[in-house]
Each structure stands twice: as C-alpha cells, then as structure tokens.
N, C-alpha and C positions, 0 to 999 in steps of 0.2 A: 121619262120626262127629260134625263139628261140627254138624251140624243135630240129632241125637237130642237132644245135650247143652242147647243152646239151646232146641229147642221142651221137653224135660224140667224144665226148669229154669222157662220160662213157663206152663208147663201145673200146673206146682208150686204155683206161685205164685199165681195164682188164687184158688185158694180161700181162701187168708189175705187177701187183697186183701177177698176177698168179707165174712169177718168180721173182719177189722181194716183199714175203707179206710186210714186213714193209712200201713199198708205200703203200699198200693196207690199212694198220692202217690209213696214214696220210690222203687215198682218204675216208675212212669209216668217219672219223671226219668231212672232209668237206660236206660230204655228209646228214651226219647227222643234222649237227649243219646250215650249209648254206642251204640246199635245194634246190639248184639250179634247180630244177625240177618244183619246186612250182612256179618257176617264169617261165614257158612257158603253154602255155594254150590248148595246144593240146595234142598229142597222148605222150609224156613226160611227162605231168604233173601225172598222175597218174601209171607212169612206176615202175618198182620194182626197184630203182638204189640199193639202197641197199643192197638188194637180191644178185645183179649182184654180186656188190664190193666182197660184205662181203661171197658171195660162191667163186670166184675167189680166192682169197686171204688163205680163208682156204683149198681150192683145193692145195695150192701153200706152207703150211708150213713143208711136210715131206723135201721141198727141202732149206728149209729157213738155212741160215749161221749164225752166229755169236746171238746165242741167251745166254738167262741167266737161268742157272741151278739152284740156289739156289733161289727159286722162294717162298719157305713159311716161311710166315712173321706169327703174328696176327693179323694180316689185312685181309691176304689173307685166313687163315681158318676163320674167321669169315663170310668173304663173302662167301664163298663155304658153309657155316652154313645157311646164309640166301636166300642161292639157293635153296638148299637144303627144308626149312622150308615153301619158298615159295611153293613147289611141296606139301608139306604134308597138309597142308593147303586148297589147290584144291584136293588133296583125300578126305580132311573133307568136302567138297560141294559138292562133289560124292555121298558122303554116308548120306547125311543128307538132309531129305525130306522137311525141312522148306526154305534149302540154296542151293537147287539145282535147282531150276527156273533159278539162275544165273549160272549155269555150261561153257556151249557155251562159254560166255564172261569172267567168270575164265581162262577158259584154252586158250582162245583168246589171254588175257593178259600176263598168265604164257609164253607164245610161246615168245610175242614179250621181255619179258623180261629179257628171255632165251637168245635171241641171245645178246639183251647189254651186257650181265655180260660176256658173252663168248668171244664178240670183247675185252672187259675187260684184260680177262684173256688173250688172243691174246696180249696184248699190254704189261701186263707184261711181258709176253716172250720175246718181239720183240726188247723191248728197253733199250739196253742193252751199251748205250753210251753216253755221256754227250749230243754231237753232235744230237743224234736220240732225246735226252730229247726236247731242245731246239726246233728241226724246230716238231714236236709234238707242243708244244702248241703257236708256231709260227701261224702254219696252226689254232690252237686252236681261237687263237687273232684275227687274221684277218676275221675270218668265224663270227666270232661275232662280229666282229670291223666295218664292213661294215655295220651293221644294226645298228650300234650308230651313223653311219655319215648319212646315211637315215635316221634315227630319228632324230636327229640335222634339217635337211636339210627341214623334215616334217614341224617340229619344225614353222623353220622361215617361210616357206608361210603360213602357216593357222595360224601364231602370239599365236602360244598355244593353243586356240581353239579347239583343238580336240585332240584327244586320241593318243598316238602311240602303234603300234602294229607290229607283227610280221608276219613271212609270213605266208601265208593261209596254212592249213592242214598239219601244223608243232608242235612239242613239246610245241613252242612258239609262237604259233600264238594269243595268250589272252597276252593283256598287263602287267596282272600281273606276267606273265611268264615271257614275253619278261624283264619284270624289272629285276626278279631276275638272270636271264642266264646275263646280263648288268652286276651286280651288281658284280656275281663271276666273269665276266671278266676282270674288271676294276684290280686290284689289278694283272693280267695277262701284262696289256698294262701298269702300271707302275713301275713292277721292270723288264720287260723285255725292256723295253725303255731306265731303268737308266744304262742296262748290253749292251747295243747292241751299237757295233762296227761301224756299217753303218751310217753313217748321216741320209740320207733318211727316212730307217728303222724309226731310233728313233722319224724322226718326226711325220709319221704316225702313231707311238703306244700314241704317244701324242697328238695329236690331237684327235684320237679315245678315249682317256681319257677324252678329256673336250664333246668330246660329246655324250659319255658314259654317262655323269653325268649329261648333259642337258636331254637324251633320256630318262631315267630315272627318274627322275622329269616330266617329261611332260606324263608317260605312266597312268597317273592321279591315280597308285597304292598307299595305303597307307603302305600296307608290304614293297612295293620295295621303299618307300622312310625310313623307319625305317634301312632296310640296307644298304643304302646308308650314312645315317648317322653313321654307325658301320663300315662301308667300310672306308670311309675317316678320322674319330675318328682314325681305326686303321692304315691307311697309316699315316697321320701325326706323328703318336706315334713313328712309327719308321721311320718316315724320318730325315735325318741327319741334315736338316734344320728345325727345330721346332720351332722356331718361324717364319721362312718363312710361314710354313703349319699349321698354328697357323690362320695367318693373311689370311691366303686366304681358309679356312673355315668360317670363319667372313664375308670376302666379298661375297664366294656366298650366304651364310645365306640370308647378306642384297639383294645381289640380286634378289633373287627368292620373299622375301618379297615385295620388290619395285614393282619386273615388274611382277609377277606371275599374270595369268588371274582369274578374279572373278569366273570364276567356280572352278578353281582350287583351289585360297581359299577357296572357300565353304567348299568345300567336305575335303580337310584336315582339318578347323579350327572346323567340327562339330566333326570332328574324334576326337581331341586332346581336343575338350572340354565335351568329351561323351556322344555327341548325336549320336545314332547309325540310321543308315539309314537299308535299306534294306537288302543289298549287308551284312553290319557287322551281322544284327540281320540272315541270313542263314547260318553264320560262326559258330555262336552260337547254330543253328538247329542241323547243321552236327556236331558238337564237342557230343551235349547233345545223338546224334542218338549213334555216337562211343560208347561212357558211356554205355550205356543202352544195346547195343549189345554184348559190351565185358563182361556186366553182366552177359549175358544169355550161353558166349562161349567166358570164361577169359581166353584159352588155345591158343586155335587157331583162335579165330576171325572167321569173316564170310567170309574168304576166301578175293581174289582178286575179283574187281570190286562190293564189297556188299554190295557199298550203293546204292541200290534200294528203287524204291517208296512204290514195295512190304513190303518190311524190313521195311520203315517207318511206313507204316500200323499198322506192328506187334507190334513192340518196342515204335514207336512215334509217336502217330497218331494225339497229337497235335497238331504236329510239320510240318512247310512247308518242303516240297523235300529238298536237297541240296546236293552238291558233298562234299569232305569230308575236302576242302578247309585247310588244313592241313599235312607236310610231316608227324608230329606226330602223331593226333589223324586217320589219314589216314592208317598209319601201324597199331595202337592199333585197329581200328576196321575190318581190315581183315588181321588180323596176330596175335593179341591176345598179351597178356603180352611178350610172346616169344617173337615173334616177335620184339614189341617196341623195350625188353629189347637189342637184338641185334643191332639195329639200335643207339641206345644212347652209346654201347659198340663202334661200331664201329667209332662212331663221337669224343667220349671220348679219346679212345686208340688213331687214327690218330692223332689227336691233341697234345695228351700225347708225342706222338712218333718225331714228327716236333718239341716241344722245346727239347726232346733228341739231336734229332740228329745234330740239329743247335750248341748246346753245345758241343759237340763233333767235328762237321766239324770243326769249327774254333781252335779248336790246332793245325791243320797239314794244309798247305799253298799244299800241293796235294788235299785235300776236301772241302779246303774254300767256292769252287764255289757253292758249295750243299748250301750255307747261303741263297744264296737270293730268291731261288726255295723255303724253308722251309717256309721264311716267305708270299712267293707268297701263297701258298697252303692254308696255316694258315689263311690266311684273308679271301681266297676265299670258305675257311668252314664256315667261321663264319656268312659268305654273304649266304651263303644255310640254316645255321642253323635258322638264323632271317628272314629272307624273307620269307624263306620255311614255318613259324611257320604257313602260313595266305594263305598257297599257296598246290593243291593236285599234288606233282610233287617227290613223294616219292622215282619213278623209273626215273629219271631224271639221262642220257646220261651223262650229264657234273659232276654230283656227283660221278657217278661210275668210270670218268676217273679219277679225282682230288685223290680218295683214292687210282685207280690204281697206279699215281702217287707218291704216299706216299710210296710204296712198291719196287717202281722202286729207288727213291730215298737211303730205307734203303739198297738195294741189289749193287748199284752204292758205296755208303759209303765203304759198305763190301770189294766190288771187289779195290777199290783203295786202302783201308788199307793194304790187305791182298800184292798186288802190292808194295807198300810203306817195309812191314817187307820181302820182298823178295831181294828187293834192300837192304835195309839196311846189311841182313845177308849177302849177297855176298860182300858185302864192309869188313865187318869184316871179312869175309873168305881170303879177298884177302891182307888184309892188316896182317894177320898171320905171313907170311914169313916172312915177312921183320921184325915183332916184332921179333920176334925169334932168326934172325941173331942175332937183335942188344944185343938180351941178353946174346949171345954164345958170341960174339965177348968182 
C-alpha cells in the first residue's frame, strides 16, 4: 500500500513540476531530504523519484516565469569553480595508472554530484521572492522536522538505549549524519517559528526544536553533539532573551547529565577525557591516509571516491581501512590543496557575506526581513562546519542549498534596493512641479 501511495503521489507530481519547475525545487527537497520512497518496501523503494522530479522539472524551465537574472555572486563562481575542479580531478584518475582502479566510482560519484549542484543552480534561478524563500526551507524544516519527532519518539520507548538513525539507503541514514542534517536544521525550526504567522505552524517548528535536540543527543554521535553545543551557544547569543536561553542551556546540560543512559556516558566521557575508542582512532587513520596522499598529489588529490583499501596499501599500510570521515580532510584528499582551498573560500566568503548583508538589511524597513534568514543561514554553517569536521558528507544536499541560499538572499537584497531607489526617484520626480510653482510663485 505504501508504495502505490508514494509512487502516486510522485507520478502526480510531475507534471506540475513540468509546468511550474519551482514546485519541482520544492518536490526535489522533499524528496531528497525526506525519502519517502525509503519507507515503502516494494517496487518504490528503489524507484528513481528523483530522476522523475528532477528530469520533469528541468524538462519544464524553458517555460518557467518569474526568474532571477542577476544570478553571479562569489558564491556562485566559486561553486561553478568547484564543479568545474571536481571534473578535472576525475580526468586526473583517468590518466593516472596508480588512481584509476577507482575510475567507475569517480565518475559514479562526479554524475551524482552533478545533478545536486545543478538542482542547486535550478534553485538559484527559481527563487526569486521572499514568498518562494520561505515555503523553500518551510518544505526544508519539516522534511527534516519529521525525523526529529521520530527520533524523540525512538527516544522514549527504548529509554535511550539505542542509537537513532535515519532512513535506510539515504544521505542520512548513519547517525552521525542524521546528527548533523538535525543540527543544520535546528537553527531553520527556530527563527522560522519566531517569524511565522500561523499558530499551528510555530508550534510545530517548536516542538521539532526540542526534539531536534533530544534526537541529536540520543544519535550517540560525538561530532553531532559538539555542534549542538555551537548550535545552541549560537542561538542563545542571539536570542533576544539572554538570560532566558542562558537558563535553559544550563537545564538541558543538567538534564542529559541526570537522565543520560550509561552507555551514552561512556562513550562521550571517554571522548572528553581522551581515551579514544575505535571508531576515533579510524578518524585518525583516514585524516593520516588524506596527509600522505595529498603528499604524493598536492594538486589534485586522488580524485573522488579515493579512499580505497588499495590506496591504503600504497600510502598507509600501517594503517586500518577507513572512509575519510571528514568534510575537510575528505576534500584535501581527493581534491588536493585546490580543492580544500575552495571549499574553506567558499565557507569563509558565505559567512563573510551574511554579516554584510544583515548590516546593510537592517537600514531599510523594505530589507529587514533578510535579518533573520542571515542569521538562520549563519548558524546553520557553522552546524556543517563543526559536525562535518568528524563527519564524510563533503557533497551534502543540505550544504549546497544553504550556500544556494546565501545567493538567493544577496540577489533578493539587490532586487529590493534597486525597487526601494525606483520609488524614491519617482517621488522626487513627482514632487518637482509643485516645487517649482512654489518658487515661480
């Protein structure tokens, strides 16, 4: 039954995608981030929805209205730089006899991370209105919101005891993923709850909030609780009640001390007191394997997908297997310094860019509303930058759209400024004549 409903629902949907791509962004997100396919176990579960949406939708933009023309930022050549870089990088594991065992799974990889940056670039097009911003990471919140009230929900019948995880054969389907996609959410469900209109609405972006924060805690990661603690540090900091979110960072502290389950202490208190377990001392394999590789091919790295057991062999053969459990040292070792370098460019500049433009929104009561999106964005980097440090999620969906968003924002800026000195001039155009009488008169 759950697979009719699902493929019905995808197959619906299409053809609005087809003549209005912008549903088509907002069905790509859900489809992306929720996987509603993952949860039927039949002939759906492994169906391409995807594919559907996401070819529908671009079958459907020669026809598309109301888009945005002034579309380049430094945001946006940077990301078309490490599009770009990523392709040249898979030519260097073409050409090279020690890095072409992994080719297949290069260009496997390069393919799928083609099409994110391109729904990407799709979105920067698409969204091109306060209105489309909002139900964007509306649909964003809730696609991830529903997996923090089922982790909450986990939560309470197995009394912590176990792990939370995400859906099967998903970006997040490892806990430590699931933590961090939570983590960039959270900071989504709380300035979009303090801006929303709806009663309803706000209560579920708030509720999603607390059990965001439970699901997260309980996903027994120790990356995803260092950015939980950077998430809520920086919501308090700018919450308007500071000693409100002062006092209930305190209580959950004491909470999670109190009632947290003995395994759960374990495994954080050996972390915090540096005894390293398995799981940390492979972080340390893959960071040491990155090093050693980027030694051999400080340019371009060994390509996409090159931590292989091969490669370990060559470069590390002390060393046990491991994935490259890092957004950083995972770009430095199959992307090379270049690489990094863009990737730390573009984290830097976005961020650079959101305390600009928050400084600037707030002079003009036409731009204000950009305030609270900048600081949404801002925390929810910061939630990638710290989680991610421990975590291989380098091409992660929800990263590319948050910078998309940052572009969308400076071009939204743009178009109501430019709005804003259009009215103005016509006012003083119109208010001429009458100066004039009074001075003839």
């Amino acid at each position: 039954m759950r697979d009719y409903i699902v493929l019905a629902i995808i197959f619906g949907a299409a053809p609005i995608c087809f003549f209005r791509p912008y549903f088509g962004i907002l069905m790509w997100v859900w489809v992306s981030y929720f996987n509603p396919h993952r949860f039927a176990w039949g002939m759906a579960h492994n169906f391409p929805v995807a594919m559907l949406i996401g070819g529908a939708t671009l079958a459907g933009i020669p026809f598309a209205k109301g888009t945005n023309r002034r579309v380049f930022t430094l945001q946006t050549i940077l990301l078309l730089m490490m599009w770009a870089w990523y392709g040249v990088t898979t030519l260097h594991v073409a050409n090279d006899p020690i890095l072409v065992h992994h080719l297949d799974s290069s260009e496997f990889e390069l393919i799928r991370i083609s099409k994110i940056l391109l729904m990407s670039f799709l979105m920067i097009w698409l969204v091109n209105s306060k209105e489309r911003l909002r139900n964007l990471f509306l649909v964003t919140a809730f696609s991830f919101g529903l997996f923090a009230v089922k982790g909450a929900l986990f939560v309470w019948n197995t009394s912590g005891q176990s792990r939370v995880y995400g859906p099967p054969d998903s970006f997040i389907e490892d806990n430590n993923a699931l933590g961090l996609a939570l983590n960039m959410s959270l900071p989504m469900f709380y300035f979009l709850a303090r801006n929303e209109s709806k009663k309803w609405v706000r209560l579920v972006l708030h509720l999603m909030f607390f059990c965001g924060i439970i699901a997260v805690i309980l996903t027994y990661s120790r990356g995803a609780l260092l950015g939980l603690g950077v998430v809520l540090l920086s919501l308090a900091l700018k919450s308007k009640q500071k000693v409100l979110a002062g006092f209930f960072l305190v209580a959950c502290a004491w909470t999670v001390l109190t009632f947290a389950p003995a395994a759960w202490m374990d495994r954080m208190g050996n972390f915090f007191h540096g005894n390293l377990d398995s799981s940390a001392e492979l972080r340390l394999n893959a960071w040491r394997f990155a090093i050693e590789l980027t030694k051999e091919y400080p340019i371009t790295g060994g390509g996409l997908q090159t931590f292989t057991v091969e490669l370990y062999r060559r470069f590390t053969p002390q060393l046990e297997f491991a994935g490259a459990h890092s957004i950083y040292f995972q770009t430095l070792g199959e992307h090379g310094f270049v690489g990094l370098g863009l990737l730390l460019l573009l984290l830097g500049s976005s961020l650079a860019s959101l305390l600009s433009l928050r400084r600037r929104a707030r002079a003009s009561p036409s731009t204000e509303w950009i305030v609270p999106y900048t600081h949404m964005l801002e925390v929810s980097l910061l939630a990638y930058m710290i989680s991610g440090a421990f975590l291989e999620l380098a091409y992660f969906d929800l990263f590319y759209q948050i910078i998309a968003s940052v572009i969308v924002l400076k071009i939204l800026y743009w178009q109501e400024t430019a709005h804003a000195y259009e009215a103005q001039a016509e006012v003083d155009v119109s208010s001429e004549p009458a100066h004039v009488e009074l001075v003839k008169a």
